[in-house]
C-alpha positions as CSV (number, residue, x, y, z in Angstrom):
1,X,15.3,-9.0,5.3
2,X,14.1,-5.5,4.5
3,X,11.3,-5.1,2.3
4,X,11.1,-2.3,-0.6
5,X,9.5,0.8,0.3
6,X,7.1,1.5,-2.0
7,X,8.2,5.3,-2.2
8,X,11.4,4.3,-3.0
9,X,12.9,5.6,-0.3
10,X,16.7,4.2,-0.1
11,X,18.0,2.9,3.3
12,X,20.2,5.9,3.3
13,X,17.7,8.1,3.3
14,X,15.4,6.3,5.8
15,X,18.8,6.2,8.6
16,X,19.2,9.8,7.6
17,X,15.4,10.7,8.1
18,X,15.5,9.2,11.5
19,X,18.1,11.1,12.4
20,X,16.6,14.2,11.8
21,X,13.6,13.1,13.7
22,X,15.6,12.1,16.7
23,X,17.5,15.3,16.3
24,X,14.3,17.3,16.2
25,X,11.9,15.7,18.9
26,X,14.9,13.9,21.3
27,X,15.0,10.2,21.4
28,X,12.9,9.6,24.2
29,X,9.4,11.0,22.1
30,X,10.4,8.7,19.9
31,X,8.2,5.7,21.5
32,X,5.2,8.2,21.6
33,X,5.0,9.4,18.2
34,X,5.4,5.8,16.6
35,X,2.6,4.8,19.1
36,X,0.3,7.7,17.7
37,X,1.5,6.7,14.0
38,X,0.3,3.5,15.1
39,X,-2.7,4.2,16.2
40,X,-3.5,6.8,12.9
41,X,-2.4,3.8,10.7
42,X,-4.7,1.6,12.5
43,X,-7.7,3.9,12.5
44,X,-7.2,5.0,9.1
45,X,-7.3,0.9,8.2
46,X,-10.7,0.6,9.9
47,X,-12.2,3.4,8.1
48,X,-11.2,1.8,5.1
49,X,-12.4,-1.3,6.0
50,X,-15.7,-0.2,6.8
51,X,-15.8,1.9,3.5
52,X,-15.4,-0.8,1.5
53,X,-17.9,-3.1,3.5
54,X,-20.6,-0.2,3.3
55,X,-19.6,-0.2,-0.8
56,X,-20.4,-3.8,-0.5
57,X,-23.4,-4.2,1.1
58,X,-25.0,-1.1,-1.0
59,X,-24.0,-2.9,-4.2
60,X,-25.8,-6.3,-2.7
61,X,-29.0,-4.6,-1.9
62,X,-29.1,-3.2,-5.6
63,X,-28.3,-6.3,-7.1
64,X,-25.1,-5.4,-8.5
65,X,-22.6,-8.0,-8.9
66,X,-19.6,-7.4,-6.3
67,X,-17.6,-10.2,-8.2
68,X,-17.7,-8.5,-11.1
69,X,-14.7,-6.4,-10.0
70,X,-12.6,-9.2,-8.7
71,X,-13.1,-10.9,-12.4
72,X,-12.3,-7.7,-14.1
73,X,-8.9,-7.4,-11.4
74,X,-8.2,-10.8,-12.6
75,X,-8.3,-9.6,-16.5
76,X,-6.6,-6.8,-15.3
77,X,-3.7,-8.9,-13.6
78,X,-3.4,-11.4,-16.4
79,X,-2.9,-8.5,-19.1
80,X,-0.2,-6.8,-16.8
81,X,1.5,-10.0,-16.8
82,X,1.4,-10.4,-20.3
83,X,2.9,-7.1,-21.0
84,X,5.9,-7.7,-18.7
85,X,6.5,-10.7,-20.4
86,X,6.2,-8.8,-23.4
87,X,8.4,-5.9,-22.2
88,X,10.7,-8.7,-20.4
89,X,11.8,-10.3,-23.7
90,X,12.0,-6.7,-25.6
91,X,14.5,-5.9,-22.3
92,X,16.7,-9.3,-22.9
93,X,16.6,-8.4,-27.3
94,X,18.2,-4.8,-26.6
């Protein structure tokens, strides 16, 4: 089952990408350069990570309430759901 790119990026354009990558570098770099994406994807993941951990830990020691932001995500979730049920039912009138 593919999944939807959040680019949207088409399938078409994805196989004809590739090619062009293939084309460009031969198919035997191929292995190498999704390792070293791999390994920038990863890295770039851990230095999020430990951003957001530092964030944390800076807003404990000034007593700032890190829940507050999940509870205001939450508000912010619940809205968005009410608008596209909102938006939904405007969609289904027209």
């Amino acid at each position: 089952m593919m999944h939807a790119i959040p680019l949207f990026i088409s399938s078409t354009e994805i196989v004809f990408i590739l090619f062009i990558v293939i084309m460009v570098f031969g198919a035997d770099k191929i292995p190498d350069i999704a390792k070293g994406m791999g390994k920038g994807m990863r890295t770039l993941k851990n230095a999020t990570n430990d951003i957001k951990s530092e964030i944390q830990r800076s807003a404990e020691k000034q007593g700032i309430d890190a829940d507050l932001s999940k509870d205001i995500k939450e508000e912010i979730n619940k809205v968005k759901g009410e608008i596209e049920d909102l938006t939904g039912s405007v969609r289904r009138k027209l």
